[in-house]
C-alpha positions as a printed NumPy array, in Angstrom:
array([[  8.738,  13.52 ,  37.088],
       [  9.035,  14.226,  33.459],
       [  6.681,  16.704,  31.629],
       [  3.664,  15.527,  29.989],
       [  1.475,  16.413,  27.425],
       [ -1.854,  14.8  ,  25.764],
       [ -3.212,  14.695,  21.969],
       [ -5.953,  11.947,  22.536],
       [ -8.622,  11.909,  24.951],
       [-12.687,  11.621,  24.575],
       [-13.642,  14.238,  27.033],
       [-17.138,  13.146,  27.947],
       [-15.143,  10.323,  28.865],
       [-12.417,  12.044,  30.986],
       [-15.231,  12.748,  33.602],
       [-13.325,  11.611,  36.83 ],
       [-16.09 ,   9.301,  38.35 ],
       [-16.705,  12.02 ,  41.953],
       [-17.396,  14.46 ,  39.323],
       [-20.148,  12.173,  37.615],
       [-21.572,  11.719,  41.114],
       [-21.67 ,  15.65 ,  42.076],
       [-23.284,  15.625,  38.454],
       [-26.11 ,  12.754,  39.129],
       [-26.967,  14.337,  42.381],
       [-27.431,  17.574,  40.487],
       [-30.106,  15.742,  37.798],
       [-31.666,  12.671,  41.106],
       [-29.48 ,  10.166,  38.829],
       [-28.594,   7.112,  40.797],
       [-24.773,   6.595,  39.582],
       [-24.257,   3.367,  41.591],
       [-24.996,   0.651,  39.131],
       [-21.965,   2.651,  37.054],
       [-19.703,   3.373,  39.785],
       [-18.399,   1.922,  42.893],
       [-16.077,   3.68 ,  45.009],
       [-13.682,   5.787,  42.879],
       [-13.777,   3.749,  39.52 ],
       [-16.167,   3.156,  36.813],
       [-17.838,  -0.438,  36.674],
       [-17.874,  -2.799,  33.765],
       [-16.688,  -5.616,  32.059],
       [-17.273,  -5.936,  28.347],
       [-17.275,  -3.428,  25.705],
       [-21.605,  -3.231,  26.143],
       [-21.452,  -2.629,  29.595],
       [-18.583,   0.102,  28.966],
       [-20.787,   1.959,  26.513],
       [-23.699,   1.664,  29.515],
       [-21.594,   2.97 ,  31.739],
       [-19.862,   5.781,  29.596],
       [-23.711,   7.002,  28.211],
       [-24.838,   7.488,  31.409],
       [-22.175,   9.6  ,  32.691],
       [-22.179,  11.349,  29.374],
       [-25.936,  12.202,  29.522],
       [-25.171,  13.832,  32.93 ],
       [-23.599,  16.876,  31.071],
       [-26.193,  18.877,  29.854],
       [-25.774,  22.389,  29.707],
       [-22.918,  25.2  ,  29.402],
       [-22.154,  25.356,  32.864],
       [-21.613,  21.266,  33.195],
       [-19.344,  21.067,  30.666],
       [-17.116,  24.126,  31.636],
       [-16.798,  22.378,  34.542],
       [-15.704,  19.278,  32.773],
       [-12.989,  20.723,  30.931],
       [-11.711,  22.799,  33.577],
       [-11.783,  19.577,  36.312],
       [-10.161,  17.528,  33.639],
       [ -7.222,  19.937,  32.673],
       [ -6.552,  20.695,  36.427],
       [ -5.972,  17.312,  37.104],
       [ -3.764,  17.124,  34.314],
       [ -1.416,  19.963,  35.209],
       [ -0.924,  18.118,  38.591],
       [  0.141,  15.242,  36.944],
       [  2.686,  17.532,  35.327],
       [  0.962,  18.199,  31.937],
       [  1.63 ,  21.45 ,  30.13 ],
       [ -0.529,  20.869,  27.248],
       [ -4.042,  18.9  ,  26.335],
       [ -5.939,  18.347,  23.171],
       [ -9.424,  16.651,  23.737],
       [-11.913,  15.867,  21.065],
       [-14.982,  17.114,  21.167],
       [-18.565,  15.768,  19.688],
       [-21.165,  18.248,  18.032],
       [-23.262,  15.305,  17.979],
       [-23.16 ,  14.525,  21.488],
       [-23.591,  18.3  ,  22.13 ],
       [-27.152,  18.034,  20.194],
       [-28.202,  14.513,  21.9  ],
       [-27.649,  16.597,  24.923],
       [-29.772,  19.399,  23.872],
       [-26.759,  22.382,  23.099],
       [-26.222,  24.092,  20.076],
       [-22.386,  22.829,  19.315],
       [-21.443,  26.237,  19.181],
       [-22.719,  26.77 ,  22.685],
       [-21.27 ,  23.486,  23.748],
       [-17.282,  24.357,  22.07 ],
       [-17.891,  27.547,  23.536],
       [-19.093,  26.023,  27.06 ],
       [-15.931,  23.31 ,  26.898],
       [-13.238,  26.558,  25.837],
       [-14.187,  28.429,  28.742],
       [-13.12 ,  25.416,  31.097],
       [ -9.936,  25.093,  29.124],
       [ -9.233,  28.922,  30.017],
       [-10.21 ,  28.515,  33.58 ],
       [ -7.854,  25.4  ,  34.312],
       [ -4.756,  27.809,  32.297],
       [ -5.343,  30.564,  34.653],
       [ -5.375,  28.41 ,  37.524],
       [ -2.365,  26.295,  36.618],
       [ -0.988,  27.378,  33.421],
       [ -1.993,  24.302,  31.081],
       [ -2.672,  25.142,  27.596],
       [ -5.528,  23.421,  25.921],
       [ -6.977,  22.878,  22.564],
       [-10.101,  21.172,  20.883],
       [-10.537,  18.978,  18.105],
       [-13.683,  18.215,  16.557],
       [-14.845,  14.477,  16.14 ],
       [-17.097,  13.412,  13.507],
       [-18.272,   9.772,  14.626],
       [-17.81 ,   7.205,  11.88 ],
       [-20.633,   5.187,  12.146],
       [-23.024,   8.153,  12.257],
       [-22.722,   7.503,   8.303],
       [-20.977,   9.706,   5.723],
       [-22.942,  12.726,   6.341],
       [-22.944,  13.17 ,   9.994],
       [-18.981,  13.137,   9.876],
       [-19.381,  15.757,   6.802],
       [-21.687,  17.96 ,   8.865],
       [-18.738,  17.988,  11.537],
       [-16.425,  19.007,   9.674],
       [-18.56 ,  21.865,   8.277],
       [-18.979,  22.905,  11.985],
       [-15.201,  22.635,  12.664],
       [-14.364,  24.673,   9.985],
       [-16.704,  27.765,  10.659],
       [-17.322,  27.626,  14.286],
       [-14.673,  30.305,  14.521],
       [-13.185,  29.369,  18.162],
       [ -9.799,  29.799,  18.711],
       [ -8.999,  26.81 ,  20.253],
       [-10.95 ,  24.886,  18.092],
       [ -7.706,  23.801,  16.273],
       [ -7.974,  20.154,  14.549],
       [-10.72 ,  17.847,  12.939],
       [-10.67 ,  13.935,  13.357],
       [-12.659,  11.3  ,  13.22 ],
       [-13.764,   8.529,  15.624],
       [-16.169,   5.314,  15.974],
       [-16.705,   1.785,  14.705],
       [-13.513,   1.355,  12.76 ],
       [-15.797,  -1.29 ,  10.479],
       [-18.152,   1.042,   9.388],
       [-18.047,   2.189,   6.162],
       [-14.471,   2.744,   4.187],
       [-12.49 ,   5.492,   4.656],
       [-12.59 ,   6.713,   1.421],
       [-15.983,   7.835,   1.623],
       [-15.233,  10.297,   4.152],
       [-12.392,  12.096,   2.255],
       [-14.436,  15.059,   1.566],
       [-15.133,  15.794,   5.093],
       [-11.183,  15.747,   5.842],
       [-10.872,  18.083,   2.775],
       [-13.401,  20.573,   4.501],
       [-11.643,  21.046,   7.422],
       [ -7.955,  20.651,   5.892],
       [ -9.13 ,  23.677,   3.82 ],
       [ -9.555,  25.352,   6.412],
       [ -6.035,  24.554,   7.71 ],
       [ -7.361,  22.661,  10.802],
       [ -5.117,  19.782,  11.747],
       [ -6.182,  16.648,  11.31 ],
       [ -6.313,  13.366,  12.733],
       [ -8.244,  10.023,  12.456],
       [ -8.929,   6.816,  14.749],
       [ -7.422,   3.511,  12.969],
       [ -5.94 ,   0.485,  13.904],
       [ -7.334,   0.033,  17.363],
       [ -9.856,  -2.637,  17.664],
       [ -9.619,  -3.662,  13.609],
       [ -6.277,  -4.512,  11.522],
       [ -3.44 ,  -2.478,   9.902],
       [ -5.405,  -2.006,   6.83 ],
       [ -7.586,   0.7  ,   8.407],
       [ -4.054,   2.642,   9.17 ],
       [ -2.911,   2.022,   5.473],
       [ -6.44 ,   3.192,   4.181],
       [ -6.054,   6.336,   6.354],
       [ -2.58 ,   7.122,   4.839],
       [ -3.715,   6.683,   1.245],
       [ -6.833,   7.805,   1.113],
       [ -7.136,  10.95 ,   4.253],
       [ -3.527,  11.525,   4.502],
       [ -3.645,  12.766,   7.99 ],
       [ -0.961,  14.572,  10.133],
       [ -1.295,  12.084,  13.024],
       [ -3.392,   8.965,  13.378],
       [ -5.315,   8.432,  16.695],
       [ -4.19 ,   4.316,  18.08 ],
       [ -2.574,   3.133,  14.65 ],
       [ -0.913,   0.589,  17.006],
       [ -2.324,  -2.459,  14.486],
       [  0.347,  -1.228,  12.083],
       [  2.83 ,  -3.341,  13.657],
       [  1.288,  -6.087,  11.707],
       [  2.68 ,  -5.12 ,   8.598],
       [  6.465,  -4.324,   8.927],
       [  6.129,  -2.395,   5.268],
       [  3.674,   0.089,   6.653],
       [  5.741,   0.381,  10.221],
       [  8.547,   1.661,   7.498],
       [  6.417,   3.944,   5.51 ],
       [  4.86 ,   5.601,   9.194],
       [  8.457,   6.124,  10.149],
       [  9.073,   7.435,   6.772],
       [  6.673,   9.937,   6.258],
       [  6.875,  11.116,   9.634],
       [  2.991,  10.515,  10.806],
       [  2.734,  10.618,  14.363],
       [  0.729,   8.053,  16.424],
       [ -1.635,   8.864,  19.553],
       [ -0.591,   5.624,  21.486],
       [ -2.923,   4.596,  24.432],
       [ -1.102,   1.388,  26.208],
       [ -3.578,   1.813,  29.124],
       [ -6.714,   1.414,  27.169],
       [ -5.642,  -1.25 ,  24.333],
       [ -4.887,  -3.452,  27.625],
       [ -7.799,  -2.879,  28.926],
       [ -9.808,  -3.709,  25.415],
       [ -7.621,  -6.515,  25.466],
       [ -6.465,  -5.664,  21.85 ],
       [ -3.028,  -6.506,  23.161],
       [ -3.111,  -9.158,  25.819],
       [ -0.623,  -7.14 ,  28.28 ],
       [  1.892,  -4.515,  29.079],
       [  4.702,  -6.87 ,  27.627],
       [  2.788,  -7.433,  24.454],
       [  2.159,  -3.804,  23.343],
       [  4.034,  -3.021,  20.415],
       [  4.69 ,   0.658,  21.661],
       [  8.374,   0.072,  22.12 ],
       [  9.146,  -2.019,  18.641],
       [  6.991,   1.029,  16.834],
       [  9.391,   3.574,  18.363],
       [ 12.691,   1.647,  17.673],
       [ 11.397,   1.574,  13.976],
       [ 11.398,   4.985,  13.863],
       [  7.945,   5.926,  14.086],
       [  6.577,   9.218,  15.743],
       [  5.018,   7.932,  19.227],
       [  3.116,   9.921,  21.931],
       [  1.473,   8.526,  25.099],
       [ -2.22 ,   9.096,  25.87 ],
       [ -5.048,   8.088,  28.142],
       [ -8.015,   7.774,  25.793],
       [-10.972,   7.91 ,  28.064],
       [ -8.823,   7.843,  31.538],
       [-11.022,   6.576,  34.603],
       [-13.142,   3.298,  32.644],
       [ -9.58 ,   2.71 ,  31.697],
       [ -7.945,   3.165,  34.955],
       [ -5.709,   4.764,  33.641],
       [ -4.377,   8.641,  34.018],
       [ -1.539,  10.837,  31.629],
       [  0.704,  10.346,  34.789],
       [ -0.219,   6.317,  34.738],
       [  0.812,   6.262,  30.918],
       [  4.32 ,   8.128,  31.612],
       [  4.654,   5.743,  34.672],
       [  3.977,   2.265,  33.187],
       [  5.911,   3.458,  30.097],
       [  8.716,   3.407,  32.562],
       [  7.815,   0.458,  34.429],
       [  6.911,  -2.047,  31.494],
       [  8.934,  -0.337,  28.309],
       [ 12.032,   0.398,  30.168],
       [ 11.855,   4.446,  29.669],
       [ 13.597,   6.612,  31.591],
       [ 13.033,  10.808,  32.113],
       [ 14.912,  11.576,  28.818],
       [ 13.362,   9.145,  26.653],
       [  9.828,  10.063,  28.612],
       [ 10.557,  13.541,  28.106],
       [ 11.493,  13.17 ,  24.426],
       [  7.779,  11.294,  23.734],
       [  6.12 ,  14.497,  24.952],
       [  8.742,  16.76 ,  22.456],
       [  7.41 ,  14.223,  19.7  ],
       [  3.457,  15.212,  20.977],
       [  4.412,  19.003,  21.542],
       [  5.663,  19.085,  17.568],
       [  2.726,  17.399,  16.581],
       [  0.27 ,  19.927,  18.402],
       [ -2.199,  21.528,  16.963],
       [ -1.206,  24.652,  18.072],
       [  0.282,  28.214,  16.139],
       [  4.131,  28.401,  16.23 ],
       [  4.331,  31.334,  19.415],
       [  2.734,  28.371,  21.727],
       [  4.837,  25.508,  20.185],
       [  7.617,  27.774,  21.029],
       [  6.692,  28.057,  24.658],
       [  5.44 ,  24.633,  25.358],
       [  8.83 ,  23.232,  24.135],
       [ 10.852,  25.882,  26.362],
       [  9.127,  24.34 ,  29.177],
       [ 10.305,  21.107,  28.527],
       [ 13.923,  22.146,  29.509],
       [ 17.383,  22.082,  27.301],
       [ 18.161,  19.044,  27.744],
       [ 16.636,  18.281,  24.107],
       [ 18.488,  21.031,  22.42 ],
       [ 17.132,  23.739,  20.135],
       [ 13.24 ,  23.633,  18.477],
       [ 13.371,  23.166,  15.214],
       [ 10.023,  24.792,  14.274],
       [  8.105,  23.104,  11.323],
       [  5.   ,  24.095,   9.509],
       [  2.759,  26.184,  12.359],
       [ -1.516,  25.64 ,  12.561],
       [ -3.723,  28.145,  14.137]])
């Protein structure tokens, strides 16, 4: 089983679906017109948001979402992960009543608890939701930048991809890239490869979060490759939006024989049905990868971390010598 590591998941919506129902019976929530058995019921992208806001809202103080993280990253380590990044929401974290700080704070002490248990390293980055306006995804990034958590490491933005342009939220990007967080933004999921291109001219991000629409414009595959920008692929859940019709349609394996920078990742895992260990697997299965190409894809997400270069260091000696030697580049806190 190769090693695995993660740079893109929601983690309000990495809540495994028993946890949601320990969490309902905790608040007298019924959860069964959202769940049935072990998965997560719906079938368009309304009855997805239903779904997901109700097992969101179940998370309401520090306690729930300590347990969150650490249930989350436990499950990853035994699907062989070393290392998780999950975004985080200071807007969710004041729907649901919690000071952000409280809530980061809340979410860090889960990441600790699931390292001590099983030795996964973990990380946050702060989400600024797009179609919260201009503002809102300022305000973020203002929070990101002075929280002062340790393992709040990287800035990025999420949402309705056609809301607004993204020039108009280069000043929140320049907040938190002067304050040498790492940064990464959602384009080219469910709208074209413009959205990719406008991200590379105009926020000039170290990774982009989908960017799978790119392989609509070969020019722009080319200048990805070239400028070494890494994308947070999620096969599972661009099936499952139907933004690619199937496995066999997924442009995954012509963006990595162009060169580009490609990770696998599992988004928001159970409405997807979909887990870190199902992305390594059906990357084998359906795009022909075996361990040392598997292997290599989780090098590619190590390097891209958010992380300082002592933990870069160690996550990549963990992945084994059959790579060869780390060639460190430029480290983030």
């Amino acid at each position: 089983m190769p090693v695995k590591a993660e740079l893109h998941c929601h983690i309000e919506g990495a809540a495994a679906p028993e946890l949601v129902v320990a969490q309902a019976r905790k608040y007298g929530k019924d959860a069964s017109p959202y769940i049935s058995g072990d998965a997560f019921v719906w079938n368009d992208f309304t009855s997805f948001l239903a779904a997901y806001d109700f097992a969101a809202d179940l998370f309401r103080t520090e306690d729930d979402y300590a347990r969150l993280a650490e249930h989350y990253l436990t499950s990853l380590a035994r699907d062989g992960a070393i290392y998780s990044e999950i975004f985080i929401s200071p807007d969710h974290a004041r729907r649901a009543g919690l000071p952000p700080g409280a809530y980061a704070d809340a979410l860090a002490v889960g990441i600790r608890r699931a390292r001590d248990k099983t030795g996964i390293e973990g990380r946050m980055i702060v989400i600024g939701v797009r179609h919260f306006g201009v503002e809102a995804v300022e305000t973020a990034a203002r929070f990101a930048a002075r929280c002062g958590n340790p393992l709040v490491t990287g800035f990025g933005m999420a949402g309705e991809e056609r809301f607004g342009e993204m020039e108009d939220y280069v000043l929140a990007f320049e907040i938190a890239r002067e304050a040498g967080l790492g940064l990464t933004v959602h384009a080219g999921e469910l709208t074209g490869w413009e959205t990719v291109a406008a991200a590379l001219d105009h926020i000039r991000p170290h990774r982009i979060g989908h960017g799978v629409r790119a392989i609509e414009n070969p020019d722009l595959v080319k200048r990805i490759a070239d400028e070494g920008v890494v994308l947070e692929c999620c096969p599972g859940s661009n099936v499952a939006l139907k933004v690619f019709d199937g496995w066999a349609d997924h442009p995954f394996p012509a963006l990595r024989a162009a060169g580009c920078k490609v990770t696998l990742n599992s988004d928001d895992p159970p409405y997807f049905h979909t887990s870190i260990k199902a992305e390594y697997d059906n990357a084998g299965l359906h795009f022909g990868l075996e361990t040392k190409a598997l292997t290599a894809i989780t090098r590619t997400a190590v390097e891209a971390a958010f992380v300082d270069r002592k933990t870069r260091g160690e996550l990549l000696s963990r992945l084994g010598p059959v790579l060869g030697a780390f060639k460190p580049g430029r480290a983030r806190a």
